[in-house]
C-alpha positions, 0 to 999 in steps of 0.5 A: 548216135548215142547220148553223153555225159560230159563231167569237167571242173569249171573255172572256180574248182567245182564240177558239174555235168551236161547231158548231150543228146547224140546230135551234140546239144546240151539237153540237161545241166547240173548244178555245181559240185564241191567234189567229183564223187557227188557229181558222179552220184548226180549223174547216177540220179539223172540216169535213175529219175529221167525214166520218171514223168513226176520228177520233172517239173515245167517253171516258166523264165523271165523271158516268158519262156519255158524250162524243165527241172528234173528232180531227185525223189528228195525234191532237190533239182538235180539237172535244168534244161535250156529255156524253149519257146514252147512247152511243145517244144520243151516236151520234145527235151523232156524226151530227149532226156528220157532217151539219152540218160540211162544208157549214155556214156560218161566222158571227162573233159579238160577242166576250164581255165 
């Protein structure tokens, strides 16, 4: 099963995408946009910077648990995963993403109310 994008309007007006691997789980999340078009063009530089190892970046969380940003060639963090328990396992998102962002499919949902 093949990776998805899923694009929505959230409570507060704003937009934002995860990325779902094929087995459903959210394997990347945005942050929140002002307008559709920039979420779009986040999308596009998910697809474009996940093939690229440089532009992830392992941060630890308060809980002592690892998670990952990926990057824009800007710097500017452009999606963040889950939190693992280990950077083993954080490695196997890390591939996750790199499999299911430049072919996955971009799906619209409902907005949230």
């Amino acid at each position: 099963m093949a990776g998805k994008f899923e694009l929505k309007t959230i409570a507060n007006g704003k937009i934002m995408f995860n990325l779902k691997a094929g087995n459903g789980e959210i394997i990347l999340s945005s942050q929140q946009y002002k307008s559709k078009r920039n979420a779009l063009k986040g999308i596009e530089s998910v697809r474009k910077n996940a093939a690229i190892d440089a532009q992830f970046e392992t941060k630890t969380a308060a809980n002592g648990e690892v998670y990952f940003v990926l990057k824009a060639k800007n710097s500017q963090v452009i999606g963040k995963s889950e939190t693992y328990p280990t950077e083993a396992v954080l490695k196997k998102g890390v591939a996750s993403v790199k499999n299911n962002a430049p072919e996955a499919k971009l799906v619209e949902l409902e907005a949230d109310k």
